[in-house]
ZAKE-337352 format. One line per field, with one value per residue (C-alpha): residue number from 1; residue in one letter; chain; x, y, z. Coordinates in steps of 0.001 Angstrom, whole numbers. Layout:
i <- (NUM:...)
aa <- (A:...)
ch <- (A:...)
xx <- (X:...)
yy <- (Y:...)
zz <- (Z:...)
REM end
This chain:
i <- (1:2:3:4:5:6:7:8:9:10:11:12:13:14:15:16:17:18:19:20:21:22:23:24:25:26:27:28:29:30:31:32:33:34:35:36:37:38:39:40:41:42:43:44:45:46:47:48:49:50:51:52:53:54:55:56:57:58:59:60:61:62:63:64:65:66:67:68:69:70:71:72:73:74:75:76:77:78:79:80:81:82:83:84:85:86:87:88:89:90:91:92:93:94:95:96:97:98:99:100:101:102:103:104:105:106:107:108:109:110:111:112:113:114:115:116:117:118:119:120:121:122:123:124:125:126:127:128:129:130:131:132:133:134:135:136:137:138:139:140:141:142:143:144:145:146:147:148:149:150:151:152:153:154:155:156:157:158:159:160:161:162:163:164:165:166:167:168:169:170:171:172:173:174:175:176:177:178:179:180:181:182:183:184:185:186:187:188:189:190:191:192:193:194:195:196:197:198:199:200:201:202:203:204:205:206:207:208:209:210:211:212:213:214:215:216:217:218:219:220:221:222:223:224:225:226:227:228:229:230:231:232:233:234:235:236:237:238:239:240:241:242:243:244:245:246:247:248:249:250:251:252:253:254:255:256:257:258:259:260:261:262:263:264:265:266:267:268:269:270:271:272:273:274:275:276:277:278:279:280:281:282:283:284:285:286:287:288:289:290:291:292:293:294:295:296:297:298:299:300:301)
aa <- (X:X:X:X:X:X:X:X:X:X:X:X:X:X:X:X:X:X:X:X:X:X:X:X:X:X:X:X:X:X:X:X:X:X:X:X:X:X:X:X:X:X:X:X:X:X:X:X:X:X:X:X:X:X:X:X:X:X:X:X:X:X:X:X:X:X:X:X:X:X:X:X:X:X:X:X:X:X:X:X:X:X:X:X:X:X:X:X:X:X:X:X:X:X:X:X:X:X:X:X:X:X:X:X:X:X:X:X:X:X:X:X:X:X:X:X:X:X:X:X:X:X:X:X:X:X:X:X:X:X:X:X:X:X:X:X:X:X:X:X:X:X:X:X:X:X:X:X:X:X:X:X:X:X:X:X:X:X:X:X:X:X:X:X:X:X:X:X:X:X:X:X:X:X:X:X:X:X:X:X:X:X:X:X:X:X:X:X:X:X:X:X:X:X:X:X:X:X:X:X:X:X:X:X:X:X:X:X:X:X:X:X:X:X:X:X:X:X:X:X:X:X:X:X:X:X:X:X:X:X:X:X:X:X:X:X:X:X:X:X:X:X:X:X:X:X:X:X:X:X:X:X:X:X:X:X:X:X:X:X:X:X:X:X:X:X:X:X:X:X:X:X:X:X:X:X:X:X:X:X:X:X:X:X:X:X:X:X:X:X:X:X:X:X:X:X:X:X:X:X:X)
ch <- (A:A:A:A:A:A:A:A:A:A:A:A:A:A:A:A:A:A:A:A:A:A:A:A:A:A:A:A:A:A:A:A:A:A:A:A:A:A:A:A:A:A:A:A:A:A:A:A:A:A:A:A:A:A:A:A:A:A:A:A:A:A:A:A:A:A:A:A:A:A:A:A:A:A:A:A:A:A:A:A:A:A:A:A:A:A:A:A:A:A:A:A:A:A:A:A:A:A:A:A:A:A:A:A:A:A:A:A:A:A:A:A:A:A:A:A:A:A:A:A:A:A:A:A:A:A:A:A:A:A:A:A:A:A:A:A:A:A:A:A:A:A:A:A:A:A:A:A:A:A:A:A:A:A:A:A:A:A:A:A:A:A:A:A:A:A:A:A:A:A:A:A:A:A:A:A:A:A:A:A:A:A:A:A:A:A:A:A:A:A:A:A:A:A:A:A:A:A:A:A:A:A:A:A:A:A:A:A:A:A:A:A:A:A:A:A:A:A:A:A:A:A:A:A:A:A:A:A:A:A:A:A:A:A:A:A:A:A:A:A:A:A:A:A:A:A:A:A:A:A:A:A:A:A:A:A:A:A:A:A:A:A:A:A:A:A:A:A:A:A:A:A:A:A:A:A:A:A:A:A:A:A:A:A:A:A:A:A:A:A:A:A:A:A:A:A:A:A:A:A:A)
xx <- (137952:136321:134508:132985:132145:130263:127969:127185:126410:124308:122253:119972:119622:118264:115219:114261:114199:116739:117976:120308:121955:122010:123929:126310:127492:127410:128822:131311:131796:132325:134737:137098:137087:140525:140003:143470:142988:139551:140050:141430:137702:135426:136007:134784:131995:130720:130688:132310:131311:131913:128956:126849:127254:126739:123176:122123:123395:121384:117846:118366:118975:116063:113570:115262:113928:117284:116327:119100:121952:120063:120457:123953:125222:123336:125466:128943:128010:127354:130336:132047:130847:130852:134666:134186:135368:132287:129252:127663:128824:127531:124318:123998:124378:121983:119659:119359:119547:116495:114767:115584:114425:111195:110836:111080:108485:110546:109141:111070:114358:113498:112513:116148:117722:116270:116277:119986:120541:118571:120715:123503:122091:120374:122656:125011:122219:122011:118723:118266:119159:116908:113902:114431:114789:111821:109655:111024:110554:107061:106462:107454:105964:102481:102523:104235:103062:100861:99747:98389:101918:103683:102081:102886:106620:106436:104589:106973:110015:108559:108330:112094:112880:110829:113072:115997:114787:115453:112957:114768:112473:109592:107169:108345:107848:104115:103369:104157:102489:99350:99366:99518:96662:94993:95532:93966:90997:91811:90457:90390:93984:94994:93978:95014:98428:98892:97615:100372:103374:102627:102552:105942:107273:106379:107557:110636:111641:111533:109588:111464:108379:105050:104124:103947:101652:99609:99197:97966:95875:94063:93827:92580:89589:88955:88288:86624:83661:85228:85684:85990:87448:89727:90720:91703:93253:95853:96988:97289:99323:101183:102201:102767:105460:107094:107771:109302:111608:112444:111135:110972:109907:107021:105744:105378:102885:101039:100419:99016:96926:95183:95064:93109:90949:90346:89501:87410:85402:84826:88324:90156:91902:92409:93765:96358:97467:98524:100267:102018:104394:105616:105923:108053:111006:111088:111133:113815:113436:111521:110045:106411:105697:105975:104575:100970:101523:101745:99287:96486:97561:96491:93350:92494:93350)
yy <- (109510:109003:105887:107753:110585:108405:106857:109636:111364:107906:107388:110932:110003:106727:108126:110613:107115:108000:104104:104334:107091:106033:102573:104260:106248:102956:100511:102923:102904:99278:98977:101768:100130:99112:97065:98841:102250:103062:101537:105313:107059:104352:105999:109841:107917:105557:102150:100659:102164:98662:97745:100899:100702:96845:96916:100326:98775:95271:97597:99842:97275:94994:98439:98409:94632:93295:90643:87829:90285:92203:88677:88326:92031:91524:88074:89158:92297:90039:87853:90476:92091:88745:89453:92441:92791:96026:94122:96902:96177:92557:93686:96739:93715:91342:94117:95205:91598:90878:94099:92737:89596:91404:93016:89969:88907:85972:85824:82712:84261:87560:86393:84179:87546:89240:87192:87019:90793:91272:88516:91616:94441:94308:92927:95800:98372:99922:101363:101935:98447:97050:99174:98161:94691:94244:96045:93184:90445:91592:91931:87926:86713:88489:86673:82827:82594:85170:88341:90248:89072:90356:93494:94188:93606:96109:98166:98350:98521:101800:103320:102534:104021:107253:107416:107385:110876:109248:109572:108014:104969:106221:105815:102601:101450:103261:101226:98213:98801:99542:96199:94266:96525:95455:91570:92151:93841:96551:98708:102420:102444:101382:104675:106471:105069:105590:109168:109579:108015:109788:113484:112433:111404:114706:116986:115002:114235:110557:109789:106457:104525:106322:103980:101826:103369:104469:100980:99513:102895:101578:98330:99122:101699:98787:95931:98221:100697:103308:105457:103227:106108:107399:104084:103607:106991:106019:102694:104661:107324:104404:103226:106416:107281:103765:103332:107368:106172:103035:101562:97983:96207:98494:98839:95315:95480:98373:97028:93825:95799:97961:95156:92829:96044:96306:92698:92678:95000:93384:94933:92316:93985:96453:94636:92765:95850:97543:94000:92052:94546:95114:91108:90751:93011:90427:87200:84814:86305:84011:86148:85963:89472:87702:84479:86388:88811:85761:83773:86688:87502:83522:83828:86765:84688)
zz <- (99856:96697:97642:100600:98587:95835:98747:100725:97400:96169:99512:98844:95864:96528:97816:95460:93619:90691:89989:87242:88772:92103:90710:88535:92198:93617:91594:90924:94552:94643:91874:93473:96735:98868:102172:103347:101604:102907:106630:107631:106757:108764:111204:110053:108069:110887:108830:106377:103153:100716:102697:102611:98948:98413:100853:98518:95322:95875:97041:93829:91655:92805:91723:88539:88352:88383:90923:90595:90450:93604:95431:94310:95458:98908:99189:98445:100384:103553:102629:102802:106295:107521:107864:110047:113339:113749:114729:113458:110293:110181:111888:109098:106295:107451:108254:104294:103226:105370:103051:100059:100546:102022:98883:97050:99211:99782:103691:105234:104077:105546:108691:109090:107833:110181:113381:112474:112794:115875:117669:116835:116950:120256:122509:121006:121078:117711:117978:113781:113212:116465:114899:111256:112402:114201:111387:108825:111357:112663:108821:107876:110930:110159:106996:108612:112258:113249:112079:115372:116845:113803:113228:117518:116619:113350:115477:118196:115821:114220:118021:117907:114950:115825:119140:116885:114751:111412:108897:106188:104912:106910:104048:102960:106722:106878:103758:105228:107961:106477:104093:108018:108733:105682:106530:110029:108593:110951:107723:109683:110195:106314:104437:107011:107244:103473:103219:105750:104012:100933:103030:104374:101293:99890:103070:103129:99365:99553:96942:95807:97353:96216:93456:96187:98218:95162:94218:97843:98148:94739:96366:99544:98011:95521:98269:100500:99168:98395:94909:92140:90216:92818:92986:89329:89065:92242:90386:86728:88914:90363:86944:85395:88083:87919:84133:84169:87165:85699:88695:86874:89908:91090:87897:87681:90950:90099:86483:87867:90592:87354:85204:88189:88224:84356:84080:87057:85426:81868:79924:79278:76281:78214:81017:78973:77765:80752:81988:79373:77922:81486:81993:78629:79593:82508:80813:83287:86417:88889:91333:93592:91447:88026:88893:89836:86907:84232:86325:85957:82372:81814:83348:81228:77791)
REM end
């Protein structure tokens, strides 16, 4: 009972975007956890809740910037579901594995992840998993193979997961959406797109994701011709929010977006500023987001 209680209470949480909180429910969650005790309440909760903690605990602690321990959770969590006889319990696994290693931007992985869960989830027809599948598959493949193909499959996994009426992860899901736009230079749908994850965000208190959006908002106005200023303001918004979340791995984007932008415009000092103290409480982890961060801070001098 308490194990169930300490993820249904953690889940909300995780999208107002609370990390440390949301892990101390969680890990707590997965310390207390008994394979035998907790088999009575799958049923009353719907899954297994080890691995409703584990695929929560490895997404919260990848925003904190705890990347290598993110990758470990996700693993033992799949491990671990890997044993289940619920396919939707496997399927549930590899689903959040496949978002974590989207996040990490670590696209090969996340399309295997992904193609792996879909060769579950649809022939059992879970329509959340199908939908979230297809958006992380559609995603990778935009980025591998090819991105009108890719952006039809994100596309098509968002109708899904409209059918379903769940809005949880909607902005996240809008955001990526609007960075495939981006890469197809269909440029009227990208604003758009964003303007519209950040209302929902707001009408639905899921704010875990608007640095995020900020940042790509300030990108998008930046490559395009719209307000410099505006432009600036979103991506000092973007890293305002992040470092008073704690939002380690956000921040880290949304400083190199503003620094790119400060240098760009003759502020190098500046620049560096906003980056490198960011970088140095990440010194180890080998990630796509640090390599471009230390690879711009170079450039600068």
């Amino acid at each position: 009972a308490l194990v169930v209680a300490l993820v249904a209470a953690a889940v909300p949480i995780y999208w107002q975007g609370d990390w440390a909180r949301v892990l101390a429910h969680l890990e707590r969650a997965i310390a207390c956890f008994d394979s035998a005790r907790n088999e009575s309440f799958i049923p009353r909760f719907g899954q297994d809740p080890r691995i409703v903690a584990g695929s929560f605990a490895s997404l919260a602690q990848w925003h904190g910037g705890q990347c290598e321990p993110a990758l470990r959770t996700s693993r033992l969590t799949l491990r671990f579901a890997m044993r289940s006889q619920r396919p939707f319990d496997r399927a549930y696994a590899l689903t959040f594995a496949a978002i974590l290693e989207h996040m990490l931007r670590r696209r090969e992985a996340a399309l295997e992840q992904s193609r792996r869960a879909l060769a579950i989830a649809e022939p059992e027809r879970f329509p959340l998993l199908i939908g979230l599948g297809h958006v992380v598959h559609g995603s990778a493949r935009a980025s591998l193979e090819s991105c009108g193909e890719g952006l039809a499959e994100a596309e098509a996994g968002l109708e899904t997961l409209a059918q379903t009426g769940t809005g949880a992860g909607t902005p996240q899901i809008l955001g990526a959406l609007a960075e495939l736009y981006a890469e197809a230079g269909r440029q009227e749908h990208v604003l758009s797109q964003l303007d519209a994850a950040l209302a929902i965000s707001e009408a639905k208190g899921q704010p875990y994701w608007d640095e995020e959006l900020l940042r790509l908002k300030g990108e998008i106005l930046l490559r395009g011709s719209g307000d410099a200023a505006e432009a600036e303001a979103c991506l000092r918004r973007a890293c305002e929010l992040a470092s008073a979340r704690g939002a380690v791995a956000l921040h880290l984007r949304a400083a190199t977006s503003l620094c790119r932008c400060l240098s760009a415009r003759g502020e190098p000092e500046a620049a560096r500023a906003v980056l490198a103290p960011v970088t140095m409480g990440l010194r180890g982890v080998d990630t796509r987001d640090l390599r471009d961060a230390e690879a711009l801070l170079q450039r600068i001098g």
